[in-house]
Every structure is written in C-alpha cells, then in structure tokens.
DSSP file (Angstrom, degrees, kcal/mol; ACC not computed):
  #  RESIDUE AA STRUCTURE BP1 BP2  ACC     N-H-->O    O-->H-N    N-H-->O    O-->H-N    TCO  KAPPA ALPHA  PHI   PSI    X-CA   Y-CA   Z-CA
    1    1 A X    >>        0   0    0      0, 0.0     4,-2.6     0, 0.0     3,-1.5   0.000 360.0 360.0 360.0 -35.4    0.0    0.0    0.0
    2    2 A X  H 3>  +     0   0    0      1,-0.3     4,-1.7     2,-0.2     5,-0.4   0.921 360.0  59.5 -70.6 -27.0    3.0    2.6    0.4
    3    3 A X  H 3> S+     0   0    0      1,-0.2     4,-0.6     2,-0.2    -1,-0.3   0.745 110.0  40.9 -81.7   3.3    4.4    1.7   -2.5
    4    4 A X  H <> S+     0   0    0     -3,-1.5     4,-1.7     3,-0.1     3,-0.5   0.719 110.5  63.8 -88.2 -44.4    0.7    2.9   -4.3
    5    5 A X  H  X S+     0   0    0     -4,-2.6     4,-1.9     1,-0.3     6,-0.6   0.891 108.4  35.0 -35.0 -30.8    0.9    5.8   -1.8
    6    6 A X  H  X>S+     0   0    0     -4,-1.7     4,-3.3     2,-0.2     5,-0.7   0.931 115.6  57.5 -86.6 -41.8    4.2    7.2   -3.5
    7    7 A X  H  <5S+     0   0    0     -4,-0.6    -2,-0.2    -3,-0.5    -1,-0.2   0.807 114.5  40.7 -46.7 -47.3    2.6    5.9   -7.0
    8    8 A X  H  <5S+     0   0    0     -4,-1.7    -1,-0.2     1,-0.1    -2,-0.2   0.764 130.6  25.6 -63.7 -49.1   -0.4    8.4   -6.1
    9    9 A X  H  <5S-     0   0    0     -4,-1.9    -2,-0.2     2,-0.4    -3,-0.2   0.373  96.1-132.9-117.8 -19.9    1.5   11.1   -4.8
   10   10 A X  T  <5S+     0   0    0     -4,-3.3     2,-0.2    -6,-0.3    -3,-0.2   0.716  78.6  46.5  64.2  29.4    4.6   10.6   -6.5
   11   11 A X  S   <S-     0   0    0     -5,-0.7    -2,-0.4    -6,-0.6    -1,-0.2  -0.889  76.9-118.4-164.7-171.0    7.0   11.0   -3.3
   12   12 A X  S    S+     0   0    0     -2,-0.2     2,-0.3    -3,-0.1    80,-0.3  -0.395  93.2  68.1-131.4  24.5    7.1    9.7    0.4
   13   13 A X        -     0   0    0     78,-0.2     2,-0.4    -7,-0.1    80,-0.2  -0.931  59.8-174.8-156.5 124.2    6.9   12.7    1.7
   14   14 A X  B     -a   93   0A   0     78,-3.7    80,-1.2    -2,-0.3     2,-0.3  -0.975  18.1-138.8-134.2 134.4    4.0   15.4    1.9
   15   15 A X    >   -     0   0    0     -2,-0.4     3,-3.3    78,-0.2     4,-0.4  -0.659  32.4-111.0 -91.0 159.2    4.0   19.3    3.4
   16   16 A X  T 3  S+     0   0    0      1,-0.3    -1,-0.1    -2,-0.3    33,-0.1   0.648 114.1  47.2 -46.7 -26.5    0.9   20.4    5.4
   17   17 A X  T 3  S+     0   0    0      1,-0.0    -1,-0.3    29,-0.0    29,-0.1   0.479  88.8  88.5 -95.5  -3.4   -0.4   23.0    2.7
   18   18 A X  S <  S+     0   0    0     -3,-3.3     2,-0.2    27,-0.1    -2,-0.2   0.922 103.0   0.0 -47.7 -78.1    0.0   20.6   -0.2
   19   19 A X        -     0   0    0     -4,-0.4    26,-0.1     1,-0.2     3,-0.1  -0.588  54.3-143.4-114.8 174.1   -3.3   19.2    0.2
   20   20 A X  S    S+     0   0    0      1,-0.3    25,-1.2    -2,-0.2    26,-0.4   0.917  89.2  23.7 -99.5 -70.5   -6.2   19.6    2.3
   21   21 A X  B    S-C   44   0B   0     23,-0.3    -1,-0.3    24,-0.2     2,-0.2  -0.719  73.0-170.3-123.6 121.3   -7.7   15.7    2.7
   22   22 A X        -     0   0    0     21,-2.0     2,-0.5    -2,-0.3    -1,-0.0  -0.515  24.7-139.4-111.1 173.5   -5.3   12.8    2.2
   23   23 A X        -     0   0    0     19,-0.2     2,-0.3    -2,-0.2    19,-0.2  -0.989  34.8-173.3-123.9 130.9   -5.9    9.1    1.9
   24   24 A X  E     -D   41   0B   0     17,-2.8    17,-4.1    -2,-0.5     2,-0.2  -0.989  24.9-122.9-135.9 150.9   -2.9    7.6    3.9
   25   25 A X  E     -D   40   0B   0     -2,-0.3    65,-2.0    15,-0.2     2,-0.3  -0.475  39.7-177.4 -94.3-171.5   -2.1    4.2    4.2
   26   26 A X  E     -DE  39  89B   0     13,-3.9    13,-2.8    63,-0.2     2,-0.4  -0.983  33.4-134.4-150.8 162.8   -2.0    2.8    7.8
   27   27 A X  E     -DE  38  88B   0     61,-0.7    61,-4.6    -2,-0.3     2,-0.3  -0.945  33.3-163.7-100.0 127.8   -1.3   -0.1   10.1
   28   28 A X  E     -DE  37  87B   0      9,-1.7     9,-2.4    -2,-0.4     2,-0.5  -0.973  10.8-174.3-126.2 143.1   -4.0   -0.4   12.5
   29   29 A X  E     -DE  36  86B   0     57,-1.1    57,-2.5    -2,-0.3     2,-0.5  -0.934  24.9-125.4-130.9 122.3   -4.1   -2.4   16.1
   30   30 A X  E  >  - E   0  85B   0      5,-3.0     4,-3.4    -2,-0.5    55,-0.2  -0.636  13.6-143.4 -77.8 131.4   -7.0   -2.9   18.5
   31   31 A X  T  4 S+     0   0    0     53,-2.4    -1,-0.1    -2,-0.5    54,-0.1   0.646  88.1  43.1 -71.4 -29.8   -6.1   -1.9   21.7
   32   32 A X  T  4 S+     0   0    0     52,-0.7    50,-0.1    49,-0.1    49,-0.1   0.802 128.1  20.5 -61.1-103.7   -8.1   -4.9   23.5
   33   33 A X  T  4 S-     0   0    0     47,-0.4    -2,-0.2    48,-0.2    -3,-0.1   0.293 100.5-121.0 -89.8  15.9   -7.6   -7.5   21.9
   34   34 A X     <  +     0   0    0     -4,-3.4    -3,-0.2     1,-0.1    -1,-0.1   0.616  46.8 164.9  72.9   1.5   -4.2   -6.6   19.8
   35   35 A X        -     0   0    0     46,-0.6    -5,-3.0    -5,-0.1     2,-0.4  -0.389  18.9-162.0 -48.6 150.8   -5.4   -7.1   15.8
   36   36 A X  E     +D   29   0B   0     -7,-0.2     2,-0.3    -9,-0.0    -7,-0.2  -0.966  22.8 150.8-115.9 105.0   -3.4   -5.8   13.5
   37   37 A X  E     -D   28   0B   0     -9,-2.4    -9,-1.7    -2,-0.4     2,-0.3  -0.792  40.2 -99.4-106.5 176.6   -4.7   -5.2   10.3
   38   38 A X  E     +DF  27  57B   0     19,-0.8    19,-0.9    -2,-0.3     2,-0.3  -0.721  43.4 158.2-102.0 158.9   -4.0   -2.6    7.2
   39   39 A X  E     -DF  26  56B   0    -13,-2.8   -13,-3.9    -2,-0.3     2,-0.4  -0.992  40.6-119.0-166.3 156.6   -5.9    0.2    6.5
   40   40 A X  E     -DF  25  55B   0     15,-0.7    15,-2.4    -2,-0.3     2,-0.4  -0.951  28.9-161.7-118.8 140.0   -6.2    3.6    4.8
   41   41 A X  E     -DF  24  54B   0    -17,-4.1   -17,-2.8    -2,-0.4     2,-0.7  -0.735  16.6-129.1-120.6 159.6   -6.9    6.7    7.2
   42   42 A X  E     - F   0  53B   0     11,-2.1    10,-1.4    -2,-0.4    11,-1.3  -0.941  25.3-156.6-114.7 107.9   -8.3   10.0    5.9
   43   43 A X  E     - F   0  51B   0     -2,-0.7   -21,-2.0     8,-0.2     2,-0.4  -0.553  17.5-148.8 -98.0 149.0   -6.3   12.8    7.0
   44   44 A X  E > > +CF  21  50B   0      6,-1.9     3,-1.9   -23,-0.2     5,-0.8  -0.777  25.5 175.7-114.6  69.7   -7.4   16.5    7.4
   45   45 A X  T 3 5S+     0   0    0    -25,-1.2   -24,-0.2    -2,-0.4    -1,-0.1   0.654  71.7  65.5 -63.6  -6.8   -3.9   18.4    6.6
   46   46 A X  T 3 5S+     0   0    0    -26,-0.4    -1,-0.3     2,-0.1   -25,-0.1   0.470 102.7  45.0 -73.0 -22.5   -5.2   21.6    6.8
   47   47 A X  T < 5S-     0   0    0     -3,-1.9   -31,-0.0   -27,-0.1     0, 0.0   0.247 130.1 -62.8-129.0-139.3   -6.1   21.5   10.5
   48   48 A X  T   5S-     0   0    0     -2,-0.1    -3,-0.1     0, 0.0    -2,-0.1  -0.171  98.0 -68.0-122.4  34.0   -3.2   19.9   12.9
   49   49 A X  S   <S-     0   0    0     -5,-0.8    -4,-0.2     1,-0.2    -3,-0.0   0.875  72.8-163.6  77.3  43.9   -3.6   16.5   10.8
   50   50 A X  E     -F   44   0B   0     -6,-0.7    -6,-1.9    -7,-0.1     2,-0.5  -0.256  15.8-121.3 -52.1 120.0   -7.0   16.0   12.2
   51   51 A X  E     +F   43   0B   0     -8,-0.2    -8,-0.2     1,-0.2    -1,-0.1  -0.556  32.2 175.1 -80.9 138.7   -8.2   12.3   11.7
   52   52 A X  E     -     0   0B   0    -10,-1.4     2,-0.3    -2,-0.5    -9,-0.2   0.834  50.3 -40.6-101.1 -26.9  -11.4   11.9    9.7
   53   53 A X  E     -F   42   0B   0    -11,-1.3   -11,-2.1    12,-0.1     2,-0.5  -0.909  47.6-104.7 162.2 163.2  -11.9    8.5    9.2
   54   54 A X  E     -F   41   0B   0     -2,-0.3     2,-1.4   -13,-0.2   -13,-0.2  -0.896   2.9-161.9-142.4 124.1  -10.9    4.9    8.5
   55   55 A X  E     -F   40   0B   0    -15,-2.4   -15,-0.7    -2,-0.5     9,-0.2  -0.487  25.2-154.6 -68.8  78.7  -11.0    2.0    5.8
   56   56 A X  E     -FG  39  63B   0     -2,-1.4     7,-0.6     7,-0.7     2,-0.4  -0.434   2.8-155.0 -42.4 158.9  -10.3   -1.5    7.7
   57   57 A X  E     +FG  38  62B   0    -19,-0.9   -19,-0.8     5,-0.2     2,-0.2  -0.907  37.3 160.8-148.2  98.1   -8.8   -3.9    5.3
   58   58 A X        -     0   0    0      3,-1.7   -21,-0.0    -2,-0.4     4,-0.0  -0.778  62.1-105.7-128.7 173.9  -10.0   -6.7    7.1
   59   59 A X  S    S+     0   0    0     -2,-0.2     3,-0.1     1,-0.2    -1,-0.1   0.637 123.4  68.6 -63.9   2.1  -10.8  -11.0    6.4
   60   60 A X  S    S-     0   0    0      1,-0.4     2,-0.2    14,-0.0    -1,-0.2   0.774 118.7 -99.5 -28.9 -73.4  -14.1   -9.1    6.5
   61   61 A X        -     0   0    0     13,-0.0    -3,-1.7     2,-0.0    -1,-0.4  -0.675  62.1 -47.3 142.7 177.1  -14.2   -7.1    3.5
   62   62 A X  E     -G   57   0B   0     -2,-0.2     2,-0.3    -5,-0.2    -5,-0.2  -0.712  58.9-156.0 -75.9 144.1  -13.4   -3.5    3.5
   63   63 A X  E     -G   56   0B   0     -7,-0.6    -7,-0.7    -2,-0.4    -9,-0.1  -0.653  18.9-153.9-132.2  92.1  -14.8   -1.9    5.8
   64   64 A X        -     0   0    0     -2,-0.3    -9,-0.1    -9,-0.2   -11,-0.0   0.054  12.3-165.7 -16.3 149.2  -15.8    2.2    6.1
   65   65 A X  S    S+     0   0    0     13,-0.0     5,-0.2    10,-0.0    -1,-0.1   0.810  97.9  49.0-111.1 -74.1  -16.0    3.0   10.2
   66   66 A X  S    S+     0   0    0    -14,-0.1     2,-0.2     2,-0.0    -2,-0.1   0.145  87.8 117.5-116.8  -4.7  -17.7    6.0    9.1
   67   67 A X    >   -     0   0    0      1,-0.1     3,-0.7    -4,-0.1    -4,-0.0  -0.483  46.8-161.4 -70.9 130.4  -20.5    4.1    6.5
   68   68 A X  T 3  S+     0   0    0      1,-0.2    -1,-0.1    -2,-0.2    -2,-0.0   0.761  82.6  53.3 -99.7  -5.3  -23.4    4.7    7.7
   69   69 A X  T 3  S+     0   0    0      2,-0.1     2,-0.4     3,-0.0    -1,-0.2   0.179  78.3 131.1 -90.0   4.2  -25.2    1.9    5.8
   70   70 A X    <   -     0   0    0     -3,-0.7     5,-0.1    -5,-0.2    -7,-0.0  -0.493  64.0-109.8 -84.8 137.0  -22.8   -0.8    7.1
   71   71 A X    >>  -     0   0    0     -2,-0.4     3,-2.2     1,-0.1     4,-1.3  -0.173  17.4-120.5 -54.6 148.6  -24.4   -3.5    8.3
   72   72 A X  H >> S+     0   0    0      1,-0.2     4,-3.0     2,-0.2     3,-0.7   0.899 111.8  63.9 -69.5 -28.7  -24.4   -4.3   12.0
   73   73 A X  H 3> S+     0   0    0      1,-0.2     4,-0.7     2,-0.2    -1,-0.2   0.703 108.0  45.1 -50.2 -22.5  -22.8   -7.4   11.6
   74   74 A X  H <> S+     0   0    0     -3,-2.2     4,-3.7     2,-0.2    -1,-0.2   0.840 113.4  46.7 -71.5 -46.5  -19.9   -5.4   10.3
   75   75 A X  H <X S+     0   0    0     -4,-1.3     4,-2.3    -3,-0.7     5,-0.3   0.729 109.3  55.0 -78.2 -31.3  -19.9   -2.5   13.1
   76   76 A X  H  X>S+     0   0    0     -4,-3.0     4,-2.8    -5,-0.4     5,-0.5   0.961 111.4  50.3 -87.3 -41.1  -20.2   -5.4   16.1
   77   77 A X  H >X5S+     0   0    0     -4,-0.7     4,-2.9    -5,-0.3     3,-0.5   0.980 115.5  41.7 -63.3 -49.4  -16.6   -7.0   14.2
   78   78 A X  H 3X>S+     0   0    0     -4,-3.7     4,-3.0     1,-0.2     5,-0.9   0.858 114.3  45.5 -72.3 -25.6  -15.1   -3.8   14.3
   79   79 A X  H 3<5S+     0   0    0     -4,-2.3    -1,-0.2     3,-0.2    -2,-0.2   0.688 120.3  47.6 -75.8 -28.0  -16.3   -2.9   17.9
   80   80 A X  H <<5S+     0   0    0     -4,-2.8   -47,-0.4    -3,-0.5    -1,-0.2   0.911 124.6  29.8 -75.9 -34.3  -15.1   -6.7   18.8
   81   81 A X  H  <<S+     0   0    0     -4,-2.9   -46,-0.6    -5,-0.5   -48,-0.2   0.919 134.9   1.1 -90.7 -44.5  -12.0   -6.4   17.2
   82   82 A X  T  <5S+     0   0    0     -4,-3.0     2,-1.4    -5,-0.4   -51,-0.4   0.413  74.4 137.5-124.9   0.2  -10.4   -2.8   17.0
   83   83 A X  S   <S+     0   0    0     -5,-0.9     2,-0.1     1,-0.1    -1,-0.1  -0.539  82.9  31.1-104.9  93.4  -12.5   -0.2   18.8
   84   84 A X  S    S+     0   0    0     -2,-1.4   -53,-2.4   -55,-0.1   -52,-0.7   0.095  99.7 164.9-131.0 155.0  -10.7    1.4   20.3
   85   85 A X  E     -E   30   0B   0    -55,-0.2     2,-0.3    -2,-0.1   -55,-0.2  -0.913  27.5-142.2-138.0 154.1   -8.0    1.1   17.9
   86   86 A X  E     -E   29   0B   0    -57,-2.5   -57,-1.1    -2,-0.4     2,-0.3  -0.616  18.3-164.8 -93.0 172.0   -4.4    2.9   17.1
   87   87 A X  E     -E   28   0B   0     -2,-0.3     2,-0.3   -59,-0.3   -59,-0.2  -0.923  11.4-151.1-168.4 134.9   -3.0    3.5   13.8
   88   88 A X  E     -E   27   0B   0    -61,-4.6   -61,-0.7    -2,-0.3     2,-0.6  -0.832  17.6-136.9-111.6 158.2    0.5    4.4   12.2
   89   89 A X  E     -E   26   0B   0     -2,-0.3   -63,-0.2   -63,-0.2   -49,-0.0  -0.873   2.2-154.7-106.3 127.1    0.9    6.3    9.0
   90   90 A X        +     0   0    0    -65,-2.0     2,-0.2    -2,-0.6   -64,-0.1   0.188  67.1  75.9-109.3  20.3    3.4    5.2    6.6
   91   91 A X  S    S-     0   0    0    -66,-0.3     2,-0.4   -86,-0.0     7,-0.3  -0.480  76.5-117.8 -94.3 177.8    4.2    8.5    4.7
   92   92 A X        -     0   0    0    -80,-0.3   -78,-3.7    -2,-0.2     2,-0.6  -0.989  24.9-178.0-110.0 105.6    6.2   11.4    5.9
   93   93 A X  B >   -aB  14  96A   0      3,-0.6     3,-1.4    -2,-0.4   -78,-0.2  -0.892  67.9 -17.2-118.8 134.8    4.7   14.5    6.3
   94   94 A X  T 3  S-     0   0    0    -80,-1.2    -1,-0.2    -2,-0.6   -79,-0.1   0.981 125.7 -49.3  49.2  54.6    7.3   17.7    7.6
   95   95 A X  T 3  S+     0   0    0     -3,-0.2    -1,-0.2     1,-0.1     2,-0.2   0.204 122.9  86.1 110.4 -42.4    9.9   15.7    8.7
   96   96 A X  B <  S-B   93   0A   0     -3,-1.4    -3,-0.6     2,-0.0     2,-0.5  -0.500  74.3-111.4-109.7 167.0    8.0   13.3   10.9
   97   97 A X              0   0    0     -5,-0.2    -5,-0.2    -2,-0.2    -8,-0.1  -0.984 360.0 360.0-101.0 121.0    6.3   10.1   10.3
   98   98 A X              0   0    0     -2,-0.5    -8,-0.2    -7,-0.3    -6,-0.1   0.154 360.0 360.0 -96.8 360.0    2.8   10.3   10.7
C-alpha cells in the first residue's frame, strides 16, 4: 500500500499545505484484543492533521468505520476487534512520520 501511496502522490513525503484531505495508508491495532490489520486513514492536513476516518482492510471485507449503511454485523466485528484502535501512517509529512 505505500508503494501505491508514492505511485499516487509521487513522493514519500507530503507538506501540510500541499493538500487539504489525504488518503494515507496505515497499520492499525485494537487496543483490546491486539489485531493488526491494514488500512487507509483520511487525514485533514489543513487542520493539525486531524483524523477523519478509516478504511479497515479486514478478512471481513473492507470496511468504512464512518458508513453509515454498514451492516451491523460489520460495526459489532469492528467494535469486537479494534474499537478502540491505534494506527500508524506510513508517509512522511514535515519531517516526521505520521
């Protein structure tokens, strides 16, 4: 997934005014029960990299957090599995890894 990220963006690296809403990808872990899965998080750079929302990439399917039409059977796996959950960024934005 980074290597589309760079493909998309054409670098590994993004500054804060480039763009206003990013797609980044991410490793995400539930903080219960420890899953790790991949994922793409929707970043706000215009604001202090304010998260908007998040694609699971799960044995599931993909799955929108933020769909409001996802079935519950979907919303009780992610609430079993990742909520509450962390995420890492696998770009560089100013310096840092995000």
């Amino acid at each position: 997934m980074h290597e589309a990220f760079i493909s998309a963006y054409g670098c590994n690296y993004l500054e804060r005014d480039e763009y206003e809403f990013v797609e980044l990808p991410a490793v995400i872990r539930g903080r219960n029960e420890g899953y790790v899965t991949l994922g793409i998080v929707t970043v706000d750079l215009h604001s202090s990299g304010e998260h908007w929302g998040t694609f699971f990439l799960t044995p599931e399917g993909d799955l929108d957090q933020g769909e409001k039409s996802l079935p519950e059977s979907d919303r009780k796996y992610l609430r079993e599995n990742f909520a509450p959950y962390d995420y890492w960024y696998t770009p560089i934005m100013e310096g840092k890894r995000l």
